[in-house]
Biopython code that builds the backbone (N, CA, C, O; Angstrom):
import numpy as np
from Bio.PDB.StructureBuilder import StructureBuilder

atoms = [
    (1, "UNK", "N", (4.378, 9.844, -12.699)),
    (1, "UNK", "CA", (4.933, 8.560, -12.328)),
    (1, "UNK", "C", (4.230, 8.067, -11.059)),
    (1, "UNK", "O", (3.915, 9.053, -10.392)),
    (2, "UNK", "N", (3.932, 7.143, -10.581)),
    (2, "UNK", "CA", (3.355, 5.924, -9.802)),
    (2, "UNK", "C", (4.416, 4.997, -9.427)),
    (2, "UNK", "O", (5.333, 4.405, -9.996)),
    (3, "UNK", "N", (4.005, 5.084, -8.418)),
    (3, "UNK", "CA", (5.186, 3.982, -7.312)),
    (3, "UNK", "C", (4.773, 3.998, -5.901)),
    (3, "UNK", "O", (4.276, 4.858, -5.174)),
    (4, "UNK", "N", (5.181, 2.626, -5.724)),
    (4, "UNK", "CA", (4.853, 2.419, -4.178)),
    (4, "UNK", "C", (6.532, 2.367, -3.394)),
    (4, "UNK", "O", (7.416, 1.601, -3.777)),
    (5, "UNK", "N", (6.697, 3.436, -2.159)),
    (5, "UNK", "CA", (7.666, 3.592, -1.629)),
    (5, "UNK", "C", (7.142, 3.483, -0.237)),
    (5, "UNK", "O", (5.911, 3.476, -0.233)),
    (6, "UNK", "N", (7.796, 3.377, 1.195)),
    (6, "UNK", "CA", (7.370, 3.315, 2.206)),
    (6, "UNK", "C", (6.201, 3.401, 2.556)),
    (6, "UNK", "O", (5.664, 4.335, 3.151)),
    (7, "UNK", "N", (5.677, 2.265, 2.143)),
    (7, "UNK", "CA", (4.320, 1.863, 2.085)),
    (7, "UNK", "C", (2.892, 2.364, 1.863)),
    (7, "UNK", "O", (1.859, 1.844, 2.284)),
    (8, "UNK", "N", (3.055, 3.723, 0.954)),
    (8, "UNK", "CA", (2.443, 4.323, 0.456)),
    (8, "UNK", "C", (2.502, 4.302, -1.544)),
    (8, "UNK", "O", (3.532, 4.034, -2.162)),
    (9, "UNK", "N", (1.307, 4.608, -2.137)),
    (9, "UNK", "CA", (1.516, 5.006, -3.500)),
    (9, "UNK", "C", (1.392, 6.259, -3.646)),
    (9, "UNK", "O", (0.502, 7.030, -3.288)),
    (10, "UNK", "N", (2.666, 6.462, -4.383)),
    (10, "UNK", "CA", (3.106, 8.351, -5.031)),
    (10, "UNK", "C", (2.968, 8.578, -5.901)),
    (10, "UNK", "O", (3.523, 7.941, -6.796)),
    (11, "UNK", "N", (2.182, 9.576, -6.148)),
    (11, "UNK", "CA", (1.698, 9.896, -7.540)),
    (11, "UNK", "C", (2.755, 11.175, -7.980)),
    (11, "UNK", "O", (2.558, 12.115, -7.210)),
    (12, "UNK", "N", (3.445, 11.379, -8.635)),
    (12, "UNK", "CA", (4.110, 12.342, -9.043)),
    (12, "UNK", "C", (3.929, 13.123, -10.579)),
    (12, "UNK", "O", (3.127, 12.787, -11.451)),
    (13, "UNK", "N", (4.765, 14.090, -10.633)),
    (13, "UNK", "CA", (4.580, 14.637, -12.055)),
    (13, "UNK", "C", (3.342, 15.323, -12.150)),
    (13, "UNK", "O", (2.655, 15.648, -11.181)),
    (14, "UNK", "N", (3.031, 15.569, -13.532)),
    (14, "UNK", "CA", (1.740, 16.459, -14.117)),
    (14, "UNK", "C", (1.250, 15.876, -14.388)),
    (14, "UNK", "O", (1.852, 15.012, -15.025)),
    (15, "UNK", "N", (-0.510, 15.634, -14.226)),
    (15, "UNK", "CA", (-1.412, 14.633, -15.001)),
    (15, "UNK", "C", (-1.890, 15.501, -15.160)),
    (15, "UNK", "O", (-2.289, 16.408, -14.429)),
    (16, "UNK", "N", (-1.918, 15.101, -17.300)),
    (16, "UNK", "CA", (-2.723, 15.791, -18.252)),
    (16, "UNK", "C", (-3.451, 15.114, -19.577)),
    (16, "UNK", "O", (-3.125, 13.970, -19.893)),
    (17, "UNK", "N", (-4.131, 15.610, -20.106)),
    (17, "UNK", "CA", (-5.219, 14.750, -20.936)),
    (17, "UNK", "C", (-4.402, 13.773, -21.937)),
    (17, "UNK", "O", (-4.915, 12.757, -22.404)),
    (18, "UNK", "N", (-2.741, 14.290, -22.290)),
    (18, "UNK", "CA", (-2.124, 13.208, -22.895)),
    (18, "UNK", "C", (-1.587, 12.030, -21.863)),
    (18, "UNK", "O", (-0.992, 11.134, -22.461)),
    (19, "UNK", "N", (-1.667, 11.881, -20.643)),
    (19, "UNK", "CA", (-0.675, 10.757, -20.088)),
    (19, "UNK", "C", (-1.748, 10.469, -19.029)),
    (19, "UNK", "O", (-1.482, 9.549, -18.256)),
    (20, "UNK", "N", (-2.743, 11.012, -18.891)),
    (20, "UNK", "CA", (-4.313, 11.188, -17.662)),
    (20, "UNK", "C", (-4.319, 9.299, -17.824)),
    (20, "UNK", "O", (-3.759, 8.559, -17.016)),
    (21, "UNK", "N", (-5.007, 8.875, -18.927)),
    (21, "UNK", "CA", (-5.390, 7.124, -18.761)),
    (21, "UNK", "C", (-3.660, 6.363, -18.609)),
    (21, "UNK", "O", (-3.540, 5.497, -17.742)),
    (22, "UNK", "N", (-2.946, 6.570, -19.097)),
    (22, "UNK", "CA", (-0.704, 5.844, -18.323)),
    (22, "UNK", "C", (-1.758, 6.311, -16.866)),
    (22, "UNK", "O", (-2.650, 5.504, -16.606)),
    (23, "UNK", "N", (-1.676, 7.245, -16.195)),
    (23, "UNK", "CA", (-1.649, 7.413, -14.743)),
    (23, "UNK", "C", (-2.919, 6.408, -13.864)),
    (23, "UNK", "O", (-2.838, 5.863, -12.763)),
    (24, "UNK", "N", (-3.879, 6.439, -14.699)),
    (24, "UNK", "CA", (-4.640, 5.536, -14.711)),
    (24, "UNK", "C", (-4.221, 4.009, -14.009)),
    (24, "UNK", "O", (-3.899, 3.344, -13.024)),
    (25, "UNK", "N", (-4.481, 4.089, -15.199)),
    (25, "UNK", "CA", (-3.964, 2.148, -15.428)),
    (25, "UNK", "C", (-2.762, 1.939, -14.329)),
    (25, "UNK", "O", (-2.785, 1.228, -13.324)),
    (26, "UNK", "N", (-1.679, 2.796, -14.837)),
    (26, "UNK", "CA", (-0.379, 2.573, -13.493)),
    (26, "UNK", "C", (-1.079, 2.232, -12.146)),
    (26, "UNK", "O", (-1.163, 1.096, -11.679)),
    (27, "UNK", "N", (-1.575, 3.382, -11.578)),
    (27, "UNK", "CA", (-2.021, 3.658, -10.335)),
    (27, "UNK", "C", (-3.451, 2.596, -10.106)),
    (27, "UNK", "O", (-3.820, 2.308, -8.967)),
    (28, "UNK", "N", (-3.949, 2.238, -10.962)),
    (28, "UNK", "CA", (-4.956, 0.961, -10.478)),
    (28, "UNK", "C", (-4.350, -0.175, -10.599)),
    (28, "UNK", "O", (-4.719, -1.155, -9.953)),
    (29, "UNK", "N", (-3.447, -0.207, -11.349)),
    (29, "UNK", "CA", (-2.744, -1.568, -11.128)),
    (29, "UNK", "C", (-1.946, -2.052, -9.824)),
    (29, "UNK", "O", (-1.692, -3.193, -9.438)),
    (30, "UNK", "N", (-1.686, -0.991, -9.359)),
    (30, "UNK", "CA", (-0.926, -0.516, -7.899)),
    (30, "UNK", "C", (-1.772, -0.865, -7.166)),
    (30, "UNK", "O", (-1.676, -1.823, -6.399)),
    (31, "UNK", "N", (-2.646, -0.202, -7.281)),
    (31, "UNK", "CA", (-3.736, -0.291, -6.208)),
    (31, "UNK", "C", (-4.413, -1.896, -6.427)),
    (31, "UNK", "O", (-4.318, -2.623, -5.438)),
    (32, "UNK", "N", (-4.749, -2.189, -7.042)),
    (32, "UNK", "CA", (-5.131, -4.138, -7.497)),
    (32, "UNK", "C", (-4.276, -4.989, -6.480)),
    (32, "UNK", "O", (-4.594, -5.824, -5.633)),
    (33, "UNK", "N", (-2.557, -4.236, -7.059)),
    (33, "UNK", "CA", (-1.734, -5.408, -6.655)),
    (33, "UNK", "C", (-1.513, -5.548, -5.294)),
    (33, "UNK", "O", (-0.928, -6.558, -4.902)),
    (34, "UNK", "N", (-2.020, -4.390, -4.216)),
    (34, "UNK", "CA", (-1.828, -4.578, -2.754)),
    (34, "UNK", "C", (-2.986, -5.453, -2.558)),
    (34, "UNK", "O", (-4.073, -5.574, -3.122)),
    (35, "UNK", "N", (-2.445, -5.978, -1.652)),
    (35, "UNK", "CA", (-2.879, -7.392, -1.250)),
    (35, "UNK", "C", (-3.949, -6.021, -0.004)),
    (35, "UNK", "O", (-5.156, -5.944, -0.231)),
    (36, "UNK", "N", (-3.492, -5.327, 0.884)),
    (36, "UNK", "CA", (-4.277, -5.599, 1.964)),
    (36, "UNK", "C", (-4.991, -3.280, 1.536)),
    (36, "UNK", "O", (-4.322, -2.488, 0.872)),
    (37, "UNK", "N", (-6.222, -2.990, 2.128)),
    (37, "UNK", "CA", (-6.424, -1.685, 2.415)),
    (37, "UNK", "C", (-6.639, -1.042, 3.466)),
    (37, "UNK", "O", (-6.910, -1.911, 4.295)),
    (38, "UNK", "N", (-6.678, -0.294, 3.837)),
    (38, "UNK", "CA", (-6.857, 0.980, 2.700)),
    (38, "UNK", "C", (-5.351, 1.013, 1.939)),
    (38, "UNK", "O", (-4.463, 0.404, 2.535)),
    (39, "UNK", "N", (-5.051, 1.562, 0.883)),
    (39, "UNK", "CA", (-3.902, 2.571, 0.283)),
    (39, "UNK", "C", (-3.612, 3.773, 0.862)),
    (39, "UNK", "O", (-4.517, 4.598, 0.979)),
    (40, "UNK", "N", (-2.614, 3.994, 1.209)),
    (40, "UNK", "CA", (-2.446, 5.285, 1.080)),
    (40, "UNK", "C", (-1.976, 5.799, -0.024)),
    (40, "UNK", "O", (-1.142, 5.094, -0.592)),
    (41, "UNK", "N", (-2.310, 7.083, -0.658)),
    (41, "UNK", "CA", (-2.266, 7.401, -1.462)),
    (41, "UNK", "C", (-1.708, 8.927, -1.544)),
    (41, "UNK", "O", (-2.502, 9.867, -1.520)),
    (42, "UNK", "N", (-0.197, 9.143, -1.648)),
    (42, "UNK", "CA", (0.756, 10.148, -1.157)),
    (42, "UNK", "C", (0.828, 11.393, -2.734)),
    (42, "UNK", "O", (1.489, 11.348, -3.771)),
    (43, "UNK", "N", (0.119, 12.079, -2.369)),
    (43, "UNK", "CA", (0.257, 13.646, -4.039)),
    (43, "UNK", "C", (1.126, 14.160, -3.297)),
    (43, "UNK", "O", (0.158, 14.860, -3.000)),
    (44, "UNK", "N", (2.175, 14.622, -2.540)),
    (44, "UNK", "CA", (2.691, 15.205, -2.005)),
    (44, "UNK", "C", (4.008, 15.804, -3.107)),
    (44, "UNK", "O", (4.702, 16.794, -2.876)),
    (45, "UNK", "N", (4.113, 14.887, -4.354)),
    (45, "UNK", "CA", (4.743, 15.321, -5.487)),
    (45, "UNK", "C", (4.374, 15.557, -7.074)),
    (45, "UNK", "O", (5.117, 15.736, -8.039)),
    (46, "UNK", "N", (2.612, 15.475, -6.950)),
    (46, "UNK", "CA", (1.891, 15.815, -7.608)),
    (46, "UNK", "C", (2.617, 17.667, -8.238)),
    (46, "UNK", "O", (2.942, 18.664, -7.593)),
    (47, "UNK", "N", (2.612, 17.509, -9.030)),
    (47, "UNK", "CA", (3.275, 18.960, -9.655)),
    (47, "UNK", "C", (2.389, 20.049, -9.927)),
    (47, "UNK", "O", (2.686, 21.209, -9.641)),
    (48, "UNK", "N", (1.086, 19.649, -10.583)),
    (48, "UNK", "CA", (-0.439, 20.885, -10.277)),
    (48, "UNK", "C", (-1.281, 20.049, -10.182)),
    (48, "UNK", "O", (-1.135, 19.136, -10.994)),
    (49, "UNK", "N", (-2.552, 19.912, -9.191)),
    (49, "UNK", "CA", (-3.734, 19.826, -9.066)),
    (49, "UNK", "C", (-4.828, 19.682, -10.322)),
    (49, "UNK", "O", (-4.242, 20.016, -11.352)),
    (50, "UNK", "N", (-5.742, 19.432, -10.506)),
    (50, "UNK", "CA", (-6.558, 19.715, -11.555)),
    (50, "UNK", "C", (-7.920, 18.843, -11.248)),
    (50, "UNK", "O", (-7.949, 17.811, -10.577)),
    (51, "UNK", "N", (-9.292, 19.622, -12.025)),
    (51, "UNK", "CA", (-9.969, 18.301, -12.071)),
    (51, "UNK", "C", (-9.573, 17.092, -12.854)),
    (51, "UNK", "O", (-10.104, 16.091, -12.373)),
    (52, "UNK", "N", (-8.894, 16.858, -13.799)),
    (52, "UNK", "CA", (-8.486, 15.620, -14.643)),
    (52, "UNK", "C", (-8.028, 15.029, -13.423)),
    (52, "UNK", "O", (-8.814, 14.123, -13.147)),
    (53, "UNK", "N", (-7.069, 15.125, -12.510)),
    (53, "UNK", "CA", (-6.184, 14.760, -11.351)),
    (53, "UNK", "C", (-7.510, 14.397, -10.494)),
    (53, "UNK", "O", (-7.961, 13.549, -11.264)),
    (54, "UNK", "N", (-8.247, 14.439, -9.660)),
    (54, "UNK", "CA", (-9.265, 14.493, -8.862)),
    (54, "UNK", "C", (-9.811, 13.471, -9.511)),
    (54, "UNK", "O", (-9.780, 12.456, -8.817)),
    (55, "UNK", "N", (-10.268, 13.325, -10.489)),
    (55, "UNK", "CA", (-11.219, 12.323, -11.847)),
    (55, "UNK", "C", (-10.366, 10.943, -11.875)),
    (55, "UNK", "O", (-10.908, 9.865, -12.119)),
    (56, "UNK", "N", (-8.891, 11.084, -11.586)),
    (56, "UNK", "CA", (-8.438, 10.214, -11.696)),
    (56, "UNK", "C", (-8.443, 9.468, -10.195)),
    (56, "UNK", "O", (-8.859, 8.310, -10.233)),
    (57, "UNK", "N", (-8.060, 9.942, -8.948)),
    (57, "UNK", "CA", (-8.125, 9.464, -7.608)),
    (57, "UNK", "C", (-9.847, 8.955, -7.631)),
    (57, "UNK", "O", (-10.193, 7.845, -7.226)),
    (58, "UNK", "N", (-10.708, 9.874, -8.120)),
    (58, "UNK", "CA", (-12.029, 9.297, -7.755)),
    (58, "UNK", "C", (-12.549, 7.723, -8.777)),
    (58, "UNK", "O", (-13.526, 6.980, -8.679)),
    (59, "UNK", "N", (-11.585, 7.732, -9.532)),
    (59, "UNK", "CA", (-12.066, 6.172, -10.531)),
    (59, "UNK", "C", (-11.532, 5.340, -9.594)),
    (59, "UNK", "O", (-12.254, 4.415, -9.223)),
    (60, "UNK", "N", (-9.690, 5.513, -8.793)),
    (60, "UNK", "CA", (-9.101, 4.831, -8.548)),
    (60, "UNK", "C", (-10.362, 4.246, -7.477)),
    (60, "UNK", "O", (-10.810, 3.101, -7.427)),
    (61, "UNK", "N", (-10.733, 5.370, -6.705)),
    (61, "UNK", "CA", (-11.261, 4.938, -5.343)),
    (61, "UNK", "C", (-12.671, 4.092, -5.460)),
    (61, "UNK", "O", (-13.132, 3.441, -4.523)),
    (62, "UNK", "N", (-13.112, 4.174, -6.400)),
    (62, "UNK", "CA", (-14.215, 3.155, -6.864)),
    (62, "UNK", "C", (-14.359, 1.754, -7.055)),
    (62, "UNK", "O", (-15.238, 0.901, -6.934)),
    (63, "UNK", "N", (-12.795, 1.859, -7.505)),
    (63, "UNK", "CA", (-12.506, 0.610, -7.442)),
    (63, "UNK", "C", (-12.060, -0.537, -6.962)),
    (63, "UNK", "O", (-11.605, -1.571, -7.450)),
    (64, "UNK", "N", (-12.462, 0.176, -5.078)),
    (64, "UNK", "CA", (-11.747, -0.353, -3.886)),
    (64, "UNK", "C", (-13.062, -0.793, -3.604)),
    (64, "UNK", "O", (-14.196, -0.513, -3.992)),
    (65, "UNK", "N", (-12.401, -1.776, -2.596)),
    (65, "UNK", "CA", (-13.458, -2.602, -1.691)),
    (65, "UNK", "C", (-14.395, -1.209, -1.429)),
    (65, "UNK", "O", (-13.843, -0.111, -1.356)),
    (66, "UNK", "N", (-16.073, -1.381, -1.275)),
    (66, "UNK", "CA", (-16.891, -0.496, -1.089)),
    (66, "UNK", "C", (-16.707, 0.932, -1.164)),
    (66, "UNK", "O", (-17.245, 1.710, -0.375)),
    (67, "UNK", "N", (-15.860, 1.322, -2.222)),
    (67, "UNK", "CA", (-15.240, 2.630, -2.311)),
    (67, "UNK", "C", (-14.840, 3.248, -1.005)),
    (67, "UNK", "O", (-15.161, 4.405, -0.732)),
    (68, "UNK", "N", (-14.023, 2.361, -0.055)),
    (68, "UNK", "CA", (-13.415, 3.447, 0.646)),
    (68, "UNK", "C", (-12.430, 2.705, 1.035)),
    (68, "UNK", "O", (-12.387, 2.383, 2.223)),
    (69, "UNK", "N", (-11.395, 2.253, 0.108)),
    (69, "UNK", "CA", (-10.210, 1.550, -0.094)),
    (69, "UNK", "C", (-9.007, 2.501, 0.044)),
    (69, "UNK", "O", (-7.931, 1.923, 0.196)),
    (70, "UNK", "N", (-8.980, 3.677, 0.023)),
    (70, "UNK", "CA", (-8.116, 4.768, -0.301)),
    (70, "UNK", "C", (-7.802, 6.127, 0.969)),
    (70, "UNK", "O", (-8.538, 7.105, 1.105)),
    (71, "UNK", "N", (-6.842, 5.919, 1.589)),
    (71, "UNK", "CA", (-6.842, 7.086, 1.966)),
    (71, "UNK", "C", (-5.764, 8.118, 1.393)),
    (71, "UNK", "O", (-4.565, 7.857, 1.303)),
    (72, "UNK", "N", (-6.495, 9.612, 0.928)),
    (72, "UNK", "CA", (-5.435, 10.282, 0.473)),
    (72, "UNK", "C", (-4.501, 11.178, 1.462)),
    (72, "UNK", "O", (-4.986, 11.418, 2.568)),
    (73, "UNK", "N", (-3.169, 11.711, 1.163)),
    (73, "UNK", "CA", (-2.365, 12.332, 1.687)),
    (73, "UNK", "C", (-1.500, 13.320, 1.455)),
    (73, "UNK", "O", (-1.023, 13.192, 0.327)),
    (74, "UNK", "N", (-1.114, 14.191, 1.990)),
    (74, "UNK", "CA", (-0.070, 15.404, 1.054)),
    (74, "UNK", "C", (-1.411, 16.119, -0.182)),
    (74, "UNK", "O", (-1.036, 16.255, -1.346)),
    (75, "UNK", "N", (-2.562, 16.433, 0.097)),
    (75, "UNK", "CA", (-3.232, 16.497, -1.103)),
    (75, "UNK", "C", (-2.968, 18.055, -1.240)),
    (75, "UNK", "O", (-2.818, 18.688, -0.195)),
    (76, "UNK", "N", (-2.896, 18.752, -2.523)),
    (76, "UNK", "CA", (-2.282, 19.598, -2.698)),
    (76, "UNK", "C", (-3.695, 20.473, -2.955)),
    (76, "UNK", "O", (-4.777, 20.171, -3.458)),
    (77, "UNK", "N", (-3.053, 21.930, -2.258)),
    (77, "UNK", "CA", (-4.014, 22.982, -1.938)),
    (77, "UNK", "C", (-5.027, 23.167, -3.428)),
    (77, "UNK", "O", (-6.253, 23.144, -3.315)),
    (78, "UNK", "N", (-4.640, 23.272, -4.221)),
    (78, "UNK", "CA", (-5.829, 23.273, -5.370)),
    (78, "UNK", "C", (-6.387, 22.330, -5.920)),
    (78, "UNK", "O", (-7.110, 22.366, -6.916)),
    (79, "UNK", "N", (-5.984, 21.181, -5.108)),
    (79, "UNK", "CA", (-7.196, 19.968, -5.290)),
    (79, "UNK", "C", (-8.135, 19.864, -4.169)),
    (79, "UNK", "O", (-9.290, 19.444, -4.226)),
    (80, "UNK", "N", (-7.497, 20.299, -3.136)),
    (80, "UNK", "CA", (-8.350, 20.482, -2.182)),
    (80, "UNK", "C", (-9.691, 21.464, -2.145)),
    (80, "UNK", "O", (-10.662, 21.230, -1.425)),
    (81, "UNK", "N", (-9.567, 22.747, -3.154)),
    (81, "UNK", "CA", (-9.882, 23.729, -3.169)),
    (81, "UNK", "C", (-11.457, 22.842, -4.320)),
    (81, "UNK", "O", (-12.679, 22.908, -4.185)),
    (82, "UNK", "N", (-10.776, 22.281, -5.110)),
    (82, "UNK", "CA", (-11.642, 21.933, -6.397)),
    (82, "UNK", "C", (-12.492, 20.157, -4.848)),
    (82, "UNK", "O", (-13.695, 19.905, -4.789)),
    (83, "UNK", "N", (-12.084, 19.871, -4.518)),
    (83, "UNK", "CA", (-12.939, 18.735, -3.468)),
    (83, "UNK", "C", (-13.873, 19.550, -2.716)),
    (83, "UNK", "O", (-15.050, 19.230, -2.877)),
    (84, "UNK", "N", (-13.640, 20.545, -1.916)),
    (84, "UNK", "CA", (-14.593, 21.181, -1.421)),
    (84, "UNK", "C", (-15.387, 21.917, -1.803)),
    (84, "UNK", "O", (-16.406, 22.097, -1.137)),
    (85, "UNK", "N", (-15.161, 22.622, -3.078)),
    (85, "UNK", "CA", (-16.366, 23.078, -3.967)),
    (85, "UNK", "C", (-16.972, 21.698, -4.702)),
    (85, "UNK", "O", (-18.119, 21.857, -5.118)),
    (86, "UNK", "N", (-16.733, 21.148, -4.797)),
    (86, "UNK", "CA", (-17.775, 20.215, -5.050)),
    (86, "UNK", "C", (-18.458, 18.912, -4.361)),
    (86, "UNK", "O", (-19.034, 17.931, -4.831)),
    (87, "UNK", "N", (-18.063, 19.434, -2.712)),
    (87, "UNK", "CA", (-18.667, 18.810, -1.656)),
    (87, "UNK", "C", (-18.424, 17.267, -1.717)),
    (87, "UNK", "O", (-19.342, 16.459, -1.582)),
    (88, "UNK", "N", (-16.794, 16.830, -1.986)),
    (88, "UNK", "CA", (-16.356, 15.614, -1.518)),
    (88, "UNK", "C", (-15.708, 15.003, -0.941)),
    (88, "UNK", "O", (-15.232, 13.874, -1.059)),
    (89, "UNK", "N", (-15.630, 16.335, 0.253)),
    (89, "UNK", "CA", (-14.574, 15.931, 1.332)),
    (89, "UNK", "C", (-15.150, 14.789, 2.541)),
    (89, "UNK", "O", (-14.436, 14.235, 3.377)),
    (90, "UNK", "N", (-16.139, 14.674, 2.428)),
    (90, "UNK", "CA", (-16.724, 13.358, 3.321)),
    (90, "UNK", "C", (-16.729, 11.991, 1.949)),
    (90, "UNK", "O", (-16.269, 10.870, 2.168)),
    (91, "UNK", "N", (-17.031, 12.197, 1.279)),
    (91, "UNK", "CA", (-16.511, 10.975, 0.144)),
    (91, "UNK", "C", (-14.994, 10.414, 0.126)),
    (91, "UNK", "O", (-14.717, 9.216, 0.179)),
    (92, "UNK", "N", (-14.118, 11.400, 0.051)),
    (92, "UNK", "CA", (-12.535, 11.136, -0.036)),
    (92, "UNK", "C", (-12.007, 11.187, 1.437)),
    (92, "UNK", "O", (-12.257, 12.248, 2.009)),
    (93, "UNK", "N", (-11.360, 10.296, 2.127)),
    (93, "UNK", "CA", (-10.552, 10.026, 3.368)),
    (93, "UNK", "C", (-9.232, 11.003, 3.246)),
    (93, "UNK", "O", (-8.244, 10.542, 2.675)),
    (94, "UNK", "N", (-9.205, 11.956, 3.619)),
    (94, "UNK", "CA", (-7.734, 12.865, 3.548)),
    (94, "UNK", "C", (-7.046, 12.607, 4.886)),
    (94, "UNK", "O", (-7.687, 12.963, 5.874)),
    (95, "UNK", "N", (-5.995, 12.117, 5.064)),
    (95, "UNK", "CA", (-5.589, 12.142, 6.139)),
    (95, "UNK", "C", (-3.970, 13.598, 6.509)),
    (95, "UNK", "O", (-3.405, 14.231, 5.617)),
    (96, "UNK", "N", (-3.764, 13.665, 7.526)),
    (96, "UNK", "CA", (-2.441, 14.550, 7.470)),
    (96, "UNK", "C", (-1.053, 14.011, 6.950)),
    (96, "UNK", "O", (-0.069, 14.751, 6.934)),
]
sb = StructureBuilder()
sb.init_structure("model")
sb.init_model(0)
sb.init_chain("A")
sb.init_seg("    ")
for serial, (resi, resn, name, xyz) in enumerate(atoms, 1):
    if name == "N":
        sb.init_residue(resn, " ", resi, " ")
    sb.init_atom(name, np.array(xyz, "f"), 0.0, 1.0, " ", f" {name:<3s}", serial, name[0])
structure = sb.get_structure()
């Protein structure tokens, strides 16, 4: 699920290859409809990590003003794990 709550978007639940493009579309439409950036962008109720999950924040973030429309937050230890093995922690804005 996708929602914007105290002025952040929350990505919640499991993203998996059946509901991966719903999380999609939700979460870029979210992201479209704010008027101003960066996003923050809160996994802090993300339920597991994955590359599908990662694949999905990195389309979102492409699709921001000069790809760096997005800052992420709460990012959960095995996405973090899968960003730094593949050397995109200076690409993705993680904040605390």
């Amino acid at each position: 699920m996708i929602e914007f709550k105290h002025q952040e978007l929350h990505v919640s639940g499991k993203i998996s290859y059946d509901n991966a493009q719903q999380y999609y579309e939700q979460g870029l439409h979210q992201i479209k409809s704010h008027a101003t950036y960066p996003v923050v962008v809160n996994l802090a109720e993300l339920e597991s990590g994955s590359t599908l999950a990662l694949a999905i924040l990195v389309r979102w973030l492409r699709q921001t003003p000069q790809a760096q429309g997005l800052q992420f937050k709460a990012v959960p230890e095995k996405v973090m794990k899968i960003i730094q093995s593949c050397h995109l922690e200076n690409d993705l804005h993680i904040i605390p």
